[in-house]
mmCIF file of the N, C-alpha and C atoms, coordinates in Angstrom:
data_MODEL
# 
_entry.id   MODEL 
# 
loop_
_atom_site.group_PDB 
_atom_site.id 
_atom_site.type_symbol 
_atom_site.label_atom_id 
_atom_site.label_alt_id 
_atom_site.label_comp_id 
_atom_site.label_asym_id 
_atom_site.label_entity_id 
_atom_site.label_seq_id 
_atom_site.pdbx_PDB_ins_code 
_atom_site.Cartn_x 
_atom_site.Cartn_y 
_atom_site.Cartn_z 
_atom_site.occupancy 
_atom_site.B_iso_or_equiv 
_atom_site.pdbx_formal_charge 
_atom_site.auth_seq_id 
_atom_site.auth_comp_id 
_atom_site.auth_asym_id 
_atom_site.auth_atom_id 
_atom_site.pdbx_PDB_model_num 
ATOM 1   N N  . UNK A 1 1  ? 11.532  -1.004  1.180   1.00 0.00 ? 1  UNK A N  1 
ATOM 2   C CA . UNK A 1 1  ? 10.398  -1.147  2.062   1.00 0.00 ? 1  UNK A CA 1 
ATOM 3   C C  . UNK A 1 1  ? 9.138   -0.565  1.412   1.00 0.00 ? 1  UNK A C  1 
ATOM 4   N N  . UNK A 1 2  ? 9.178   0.540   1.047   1.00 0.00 ? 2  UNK A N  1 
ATOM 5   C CA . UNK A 1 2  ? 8.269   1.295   -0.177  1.00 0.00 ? 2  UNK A CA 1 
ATOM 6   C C  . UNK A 1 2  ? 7.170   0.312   -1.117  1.00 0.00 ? 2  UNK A C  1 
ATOM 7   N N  . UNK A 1 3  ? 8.287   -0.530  -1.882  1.00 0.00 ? 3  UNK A N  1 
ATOM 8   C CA . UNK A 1 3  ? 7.893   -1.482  -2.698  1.00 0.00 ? 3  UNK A CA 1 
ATOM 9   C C  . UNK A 1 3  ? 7.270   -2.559  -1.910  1.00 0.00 ? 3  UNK A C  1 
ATOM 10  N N  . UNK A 1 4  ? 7.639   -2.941  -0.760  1.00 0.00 ? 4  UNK A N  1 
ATOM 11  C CA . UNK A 1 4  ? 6.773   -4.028  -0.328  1.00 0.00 ? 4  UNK A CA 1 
ATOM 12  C C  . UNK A 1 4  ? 5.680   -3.833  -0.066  1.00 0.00 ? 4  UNK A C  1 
ATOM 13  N N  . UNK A 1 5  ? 5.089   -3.068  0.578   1.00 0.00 ? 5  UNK A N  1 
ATOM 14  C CA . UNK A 1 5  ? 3.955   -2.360  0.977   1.00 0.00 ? 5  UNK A CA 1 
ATOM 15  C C  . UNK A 1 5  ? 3.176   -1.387  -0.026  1.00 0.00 ? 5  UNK A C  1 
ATOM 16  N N  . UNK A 1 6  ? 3.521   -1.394  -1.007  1.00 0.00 ? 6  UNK A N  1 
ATOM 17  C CA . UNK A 1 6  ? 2.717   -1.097  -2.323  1.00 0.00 ? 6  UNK A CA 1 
ATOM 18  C C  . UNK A 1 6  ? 2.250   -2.570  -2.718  1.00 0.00 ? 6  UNK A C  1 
ATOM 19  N N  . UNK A 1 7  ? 3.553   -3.349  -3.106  1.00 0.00 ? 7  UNK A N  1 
ATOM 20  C CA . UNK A 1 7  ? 2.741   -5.096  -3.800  1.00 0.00 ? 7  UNK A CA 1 
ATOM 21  C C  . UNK A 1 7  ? 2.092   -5.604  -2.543  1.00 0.00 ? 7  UNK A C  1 
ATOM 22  N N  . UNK A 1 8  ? 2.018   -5.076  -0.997  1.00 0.00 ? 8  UNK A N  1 
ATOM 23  C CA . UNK A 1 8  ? 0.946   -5.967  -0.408  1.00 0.00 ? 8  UNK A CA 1 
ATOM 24  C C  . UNK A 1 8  ? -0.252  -5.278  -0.400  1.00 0.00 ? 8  UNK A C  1 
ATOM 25  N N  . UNK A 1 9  ? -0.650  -3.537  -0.723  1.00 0.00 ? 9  UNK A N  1 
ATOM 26  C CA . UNK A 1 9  ? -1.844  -3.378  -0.712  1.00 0.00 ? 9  UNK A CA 1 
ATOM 27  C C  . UNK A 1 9  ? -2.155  -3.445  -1.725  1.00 0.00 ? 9  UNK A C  1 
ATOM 28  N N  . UNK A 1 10 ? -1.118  -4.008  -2.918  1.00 0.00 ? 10 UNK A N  1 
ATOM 29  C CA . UNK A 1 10 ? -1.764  -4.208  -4.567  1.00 0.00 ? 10 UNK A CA 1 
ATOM 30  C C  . UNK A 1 10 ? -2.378  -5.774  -4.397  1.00 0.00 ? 10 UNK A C  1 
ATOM 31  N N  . UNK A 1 11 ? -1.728  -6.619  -3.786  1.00 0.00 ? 11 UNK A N  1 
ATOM 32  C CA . UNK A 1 11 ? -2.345  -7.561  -3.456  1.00 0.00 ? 11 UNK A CA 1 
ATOM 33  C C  . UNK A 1 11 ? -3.794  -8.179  -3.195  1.00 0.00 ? 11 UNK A C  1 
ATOM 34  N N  . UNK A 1 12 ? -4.211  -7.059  -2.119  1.00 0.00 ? 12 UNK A N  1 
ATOM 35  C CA . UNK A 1 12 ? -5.520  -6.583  -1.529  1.00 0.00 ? 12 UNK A CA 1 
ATOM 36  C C  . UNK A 1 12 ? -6.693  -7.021  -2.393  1.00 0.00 ? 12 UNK A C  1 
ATOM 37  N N  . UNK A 1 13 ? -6.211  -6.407  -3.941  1.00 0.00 ? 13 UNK A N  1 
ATOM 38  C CA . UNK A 1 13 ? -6.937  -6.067  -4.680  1.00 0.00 ? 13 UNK A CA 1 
ATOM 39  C C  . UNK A 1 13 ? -6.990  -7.123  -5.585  1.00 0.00 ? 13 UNK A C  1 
ATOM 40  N N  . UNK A 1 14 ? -6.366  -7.876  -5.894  1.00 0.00 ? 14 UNK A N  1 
ATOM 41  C CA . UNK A 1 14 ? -6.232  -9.490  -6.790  1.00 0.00 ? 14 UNK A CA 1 
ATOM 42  C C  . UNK A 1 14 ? -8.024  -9.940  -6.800  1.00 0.00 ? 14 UNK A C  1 
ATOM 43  N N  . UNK A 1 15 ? -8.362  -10.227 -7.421  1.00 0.00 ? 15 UNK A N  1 
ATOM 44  C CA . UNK A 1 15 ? -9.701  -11.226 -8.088  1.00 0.00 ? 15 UNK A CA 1 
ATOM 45  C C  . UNK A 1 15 ? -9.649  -12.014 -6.469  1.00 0.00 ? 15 UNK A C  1 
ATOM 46  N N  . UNK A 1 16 ? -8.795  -12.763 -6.890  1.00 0.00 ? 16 UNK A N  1 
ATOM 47  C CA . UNK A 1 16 ? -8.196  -14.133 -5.524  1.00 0.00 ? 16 UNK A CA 1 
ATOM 48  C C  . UNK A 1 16 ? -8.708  -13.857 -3.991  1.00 0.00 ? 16 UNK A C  1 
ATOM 49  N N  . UNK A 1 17 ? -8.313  -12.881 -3.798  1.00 0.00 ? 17 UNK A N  1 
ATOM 50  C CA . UNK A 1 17 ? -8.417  -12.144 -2.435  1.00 0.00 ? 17 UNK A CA 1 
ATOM 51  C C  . UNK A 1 17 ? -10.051 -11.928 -1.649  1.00 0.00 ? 17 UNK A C  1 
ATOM 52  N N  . UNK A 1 18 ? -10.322 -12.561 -0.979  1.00 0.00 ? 18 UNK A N  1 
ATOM 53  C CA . UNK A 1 18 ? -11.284 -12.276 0.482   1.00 0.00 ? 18 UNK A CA 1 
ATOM 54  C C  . UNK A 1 18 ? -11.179 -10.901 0.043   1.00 0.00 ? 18 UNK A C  1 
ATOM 55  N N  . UNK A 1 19 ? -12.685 -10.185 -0.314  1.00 0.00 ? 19 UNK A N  1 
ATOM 56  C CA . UNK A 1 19 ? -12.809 -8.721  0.202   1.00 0.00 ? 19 UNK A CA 1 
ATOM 57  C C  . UNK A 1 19 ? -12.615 -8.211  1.269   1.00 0.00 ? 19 UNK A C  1 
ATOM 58  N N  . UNK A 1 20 ? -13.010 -9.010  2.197   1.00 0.00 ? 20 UNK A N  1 
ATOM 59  C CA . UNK A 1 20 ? -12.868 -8.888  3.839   1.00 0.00 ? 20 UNK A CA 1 
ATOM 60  C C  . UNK A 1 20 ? -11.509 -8.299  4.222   1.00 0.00 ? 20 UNK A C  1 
ATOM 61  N N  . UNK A 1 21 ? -10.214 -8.914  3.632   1.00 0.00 ? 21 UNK A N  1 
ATOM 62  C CA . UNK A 1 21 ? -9.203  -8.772  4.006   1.00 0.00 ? 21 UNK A CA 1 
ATOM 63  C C  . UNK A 1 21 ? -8.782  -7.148  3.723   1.00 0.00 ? 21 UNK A C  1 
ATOM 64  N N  . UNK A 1 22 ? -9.522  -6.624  3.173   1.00 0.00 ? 22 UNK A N  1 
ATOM 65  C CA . UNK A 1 22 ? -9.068  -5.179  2.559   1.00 0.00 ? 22 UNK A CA 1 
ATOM 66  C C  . UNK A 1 22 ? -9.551  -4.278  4.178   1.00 0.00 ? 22 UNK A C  1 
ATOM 67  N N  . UNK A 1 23 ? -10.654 -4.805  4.835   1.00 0.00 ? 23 UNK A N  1 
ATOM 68  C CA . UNK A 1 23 ? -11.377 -3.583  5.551   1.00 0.00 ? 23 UNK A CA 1 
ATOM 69  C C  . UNK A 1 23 ? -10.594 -4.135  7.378   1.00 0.00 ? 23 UNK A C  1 
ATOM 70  N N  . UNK A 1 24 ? -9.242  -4.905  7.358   1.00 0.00 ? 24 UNK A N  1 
ATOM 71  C CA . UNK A 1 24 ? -8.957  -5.442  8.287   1.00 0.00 ? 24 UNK A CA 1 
ATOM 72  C C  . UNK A 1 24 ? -8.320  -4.202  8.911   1.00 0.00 ? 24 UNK A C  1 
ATOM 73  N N  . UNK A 1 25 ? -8.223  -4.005  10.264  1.00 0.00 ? 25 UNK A N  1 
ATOM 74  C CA . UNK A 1 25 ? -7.497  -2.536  10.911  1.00 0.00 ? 25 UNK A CA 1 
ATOM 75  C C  . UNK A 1 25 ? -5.878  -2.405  10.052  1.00 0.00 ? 25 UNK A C  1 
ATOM 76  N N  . UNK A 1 26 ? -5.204  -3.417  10.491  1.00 0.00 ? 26 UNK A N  1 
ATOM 77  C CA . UNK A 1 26 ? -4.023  -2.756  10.177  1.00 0.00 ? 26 UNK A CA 1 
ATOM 78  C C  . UNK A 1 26 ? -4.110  -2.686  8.532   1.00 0.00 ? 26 UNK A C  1 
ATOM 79  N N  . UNK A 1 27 ? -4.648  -3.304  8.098   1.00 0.00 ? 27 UNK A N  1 
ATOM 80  C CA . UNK A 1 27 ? -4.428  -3.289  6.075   1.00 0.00 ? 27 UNK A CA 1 
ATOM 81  C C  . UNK A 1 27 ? -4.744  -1.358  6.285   1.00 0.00 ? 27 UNK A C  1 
ATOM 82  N N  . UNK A 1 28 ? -5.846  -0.923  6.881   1.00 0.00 ? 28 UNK A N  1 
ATOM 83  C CA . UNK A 1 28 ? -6.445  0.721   6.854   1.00 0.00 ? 28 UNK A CA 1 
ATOM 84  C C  . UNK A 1 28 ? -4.949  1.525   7.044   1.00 0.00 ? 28 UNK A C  1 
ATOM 85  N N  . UNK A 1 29 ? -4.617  0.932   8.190   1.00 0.00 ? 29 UNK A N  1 
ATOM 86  C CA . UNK A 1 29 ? -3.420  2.028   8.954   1.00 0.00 ? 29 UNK A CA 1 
ATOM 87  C C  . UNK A 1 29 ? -2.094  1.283   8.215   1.00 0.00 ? 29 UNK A C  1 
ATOM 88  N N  . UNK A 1 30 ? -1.875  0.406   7.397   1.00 0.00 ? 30 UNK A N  1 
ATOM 89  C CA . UNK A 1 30 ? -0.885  0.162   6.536   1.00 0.00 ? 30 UNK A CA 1 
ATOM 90  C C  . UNK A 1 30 ? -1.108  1.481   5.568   1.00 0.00 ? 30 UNK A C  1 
ATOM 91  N N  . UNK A 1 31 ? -2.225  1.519   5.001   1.00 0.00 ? 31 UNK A N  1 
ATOM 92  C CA . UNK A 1 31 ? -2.630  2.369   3.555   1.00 0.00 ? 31 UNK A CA 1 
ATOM 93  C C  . UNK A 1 31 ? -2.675  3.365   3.784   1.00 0.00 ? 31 UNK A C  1 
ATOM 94  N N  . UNK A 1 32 ? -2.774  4.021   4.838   1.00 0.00 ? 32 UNK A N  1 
ATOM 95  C CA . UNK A 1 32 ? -2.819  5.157   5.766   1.00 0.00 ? 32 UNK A CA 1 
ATOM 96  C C  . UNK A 1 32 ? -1.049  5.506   5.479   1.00 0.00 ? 32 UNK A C  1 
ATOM 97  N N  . UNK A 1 33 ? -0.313  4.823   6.363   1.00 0.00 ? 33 UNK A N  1 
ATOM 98  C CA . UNK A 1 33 ? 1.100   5.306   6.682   1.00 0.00 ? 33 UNK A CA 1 
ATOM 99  C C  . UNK A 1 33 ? 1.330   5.529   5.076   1.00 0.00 ? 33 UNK A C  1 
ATOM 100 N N  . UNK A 1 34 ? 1.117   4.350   3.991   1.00 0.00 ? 34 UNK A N  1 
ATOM 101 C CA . UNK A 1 34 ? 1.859   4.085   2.655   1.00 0.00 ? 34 UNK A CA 1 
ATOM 102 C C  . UNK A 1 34 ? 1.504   5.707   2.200   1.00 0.00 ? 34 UNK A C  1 
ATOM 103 N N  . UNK A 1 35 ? 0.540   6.095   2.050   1.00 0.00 ? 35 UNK A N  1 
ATOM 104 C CA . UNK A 1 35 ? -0.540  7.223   1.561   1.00 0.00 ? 35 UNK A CA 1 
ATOM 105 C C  . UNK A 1 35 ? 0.491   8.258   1.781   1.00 0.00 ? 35 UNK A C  1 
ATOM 106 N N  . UNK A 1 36 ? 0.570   8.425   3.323   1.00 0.00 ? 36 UNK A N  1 
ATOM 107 C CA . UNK A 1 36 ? 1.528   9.646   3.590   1.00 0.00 ? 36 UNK A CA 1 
ATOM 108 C C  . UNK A 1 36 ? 2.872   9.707   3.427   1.00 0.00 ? 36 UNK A C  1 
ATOM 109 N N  . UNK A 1 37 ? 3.259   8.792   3.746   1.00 0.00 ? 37 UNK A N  1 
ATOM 110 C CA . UNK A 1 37 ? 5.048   8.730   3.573   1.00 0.00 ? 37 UNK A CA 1 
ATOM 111 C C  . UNK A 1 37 ? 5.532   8.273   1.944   1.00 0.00 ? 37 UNK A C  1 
ATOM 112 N N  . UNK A 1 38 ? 5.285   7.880   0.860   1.00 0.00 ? 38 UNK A N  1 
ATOM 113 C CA . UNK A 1 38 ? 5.569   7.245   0.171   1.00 0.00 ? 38 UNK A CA 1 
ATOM 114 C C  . UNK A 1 38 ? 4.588   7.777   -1.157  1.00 0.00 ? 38 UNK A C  1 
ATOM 115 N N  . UNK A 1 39 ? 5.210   7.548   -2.353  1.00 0.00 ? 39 UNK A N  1 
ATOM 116 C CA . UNK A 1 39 ? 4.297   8.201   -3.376  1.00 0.00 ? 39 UNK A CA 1 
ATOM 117 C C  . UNK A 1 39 ? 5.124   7.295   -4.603  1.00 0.00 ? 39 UNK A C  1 
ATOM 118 N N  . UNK A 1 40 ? 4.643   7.036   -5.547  1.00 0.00 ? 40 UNK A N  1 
ATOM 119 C CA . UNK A 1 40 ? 5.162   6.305   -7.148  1.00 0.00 ? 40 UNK A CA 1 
ATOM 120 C C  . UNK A 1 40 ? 5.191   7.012   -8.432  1.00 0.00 ? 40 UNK A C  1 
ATOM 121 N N  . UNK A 1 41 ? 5.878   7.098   -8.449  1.00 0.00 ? 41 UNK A N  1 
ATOM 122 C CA . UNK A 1 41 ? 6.374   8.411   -10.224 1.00 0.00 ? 41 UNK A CA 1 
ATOM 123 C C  . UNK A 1 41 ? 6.949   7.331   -10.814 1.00 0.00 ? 41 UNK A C  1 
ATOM 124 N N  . UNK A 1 42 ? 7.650   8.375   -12.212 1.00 0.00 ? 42 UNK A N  1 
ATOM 125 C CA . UNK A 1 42 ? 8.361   7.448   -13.395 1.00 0.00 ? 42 UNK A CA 1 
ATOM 126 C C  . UNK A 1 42 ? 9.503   6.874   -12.934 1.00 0.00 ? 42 UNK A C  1 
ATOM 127 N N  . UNK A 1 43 ? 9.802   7.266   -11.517 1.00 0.00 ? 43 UNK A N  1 
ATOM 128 C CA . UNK A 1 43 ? 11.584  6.416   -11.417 1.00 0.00 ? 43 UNK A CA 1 
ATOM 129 C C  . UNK A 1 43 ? 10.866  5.684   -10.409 1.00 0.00 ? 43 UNK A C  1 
ATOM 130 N N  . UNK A 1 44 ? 9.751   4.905   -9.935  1.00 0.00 ? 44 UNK A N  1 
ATOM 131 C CA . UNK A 1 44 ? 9.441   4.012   -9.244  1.00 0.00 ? 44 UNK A CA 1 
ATOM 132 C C  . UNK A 1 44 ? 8.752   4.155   -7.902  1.00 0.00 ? 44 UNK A C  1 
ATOM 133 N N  . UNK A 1 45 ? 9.177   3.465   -6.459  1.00 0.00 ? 45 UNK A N  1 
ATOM 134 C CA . UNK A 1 45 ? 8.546   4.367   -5.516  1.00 0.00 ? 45 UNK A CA 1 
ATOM 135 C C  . UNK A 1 45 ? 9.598   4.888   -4.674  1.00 0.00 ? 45 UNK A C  1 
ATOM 136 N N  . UNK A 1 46 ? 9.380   6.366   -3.422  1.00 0.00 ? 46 UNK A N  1 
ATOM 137 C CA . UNK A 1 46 ? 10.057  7.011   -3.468  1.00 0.00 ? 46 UNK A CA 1 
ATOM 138 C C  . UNK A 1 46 ? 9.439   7.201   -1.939  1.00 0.00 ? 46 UNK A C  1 
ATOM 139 N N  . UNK A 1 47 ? 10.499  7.847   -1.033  1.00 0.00 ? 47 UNK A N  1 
ATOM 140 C CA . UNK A 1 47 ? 9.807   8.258   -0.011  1.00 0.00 ? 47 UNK A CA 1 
ATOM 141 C C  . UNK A 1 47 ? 9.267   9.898   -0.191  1.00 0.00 ? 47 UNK A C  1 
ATOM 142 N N  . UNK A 1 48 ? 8.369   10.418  0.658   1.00 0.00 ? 48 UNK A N  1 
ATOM 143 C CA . UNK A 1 48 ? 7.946   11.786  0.678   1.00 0.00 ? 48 UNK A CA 1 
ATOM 144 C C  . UNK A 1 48 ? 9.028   12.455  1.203   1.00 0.00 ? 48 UNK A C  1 
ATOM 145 N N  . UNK A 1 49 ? 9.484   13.579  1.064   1.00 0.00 ? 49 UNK A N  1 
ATOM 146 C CA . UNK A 1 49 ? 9.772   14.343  1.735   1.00 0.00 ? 49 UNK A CA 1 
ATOM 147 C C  . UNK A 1 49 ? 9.244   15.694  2.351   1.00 0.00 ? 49 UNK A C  1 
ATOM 148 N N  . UNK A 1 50 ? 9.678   16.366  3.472   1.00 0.00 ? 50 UNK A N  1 
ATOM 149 C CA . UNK A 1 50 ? 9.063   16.888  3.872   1.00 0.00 ? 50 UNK A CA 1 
ATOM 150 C C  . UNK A 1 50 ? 8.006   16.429  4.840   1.00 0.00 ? 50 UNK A C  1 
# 
C-alpha cells in the first residue's frame, strides 16, 4: 500500500500532469497521511513506527 501511494503522488509530478491536480483536497491529505505514516530508505518503502 506504501508503494502505491508514493507512485501516485510521484505521478502528480510527471511533465504530463494538470498542475491543478496536485493542489486537489484529497491529493493534500493523501501527502499528508503518506508524510506521516510511511518513509523510503535503501530497503524501499516502509511503514513508520511509533
Amino acid at each position: 500500500m506504501g508503494r502505491d501511494g508514493f507512485a501516485l503522488l510521484e505521478a502528480l509530478h510527471v511533465p504530463d500532469t494538470p498542475v491543478w491536480l496536485r493542489h486537489v483536497g484529497a491529493v493534500q491529505v493523501l501527502r499528508t497521511a503518506w508524510v506521516q505514516q510511511y518513509h523510503r530508505d535503501e530497503k524501499g518503502v516502509r511503514r513508520r513506527e511509533g
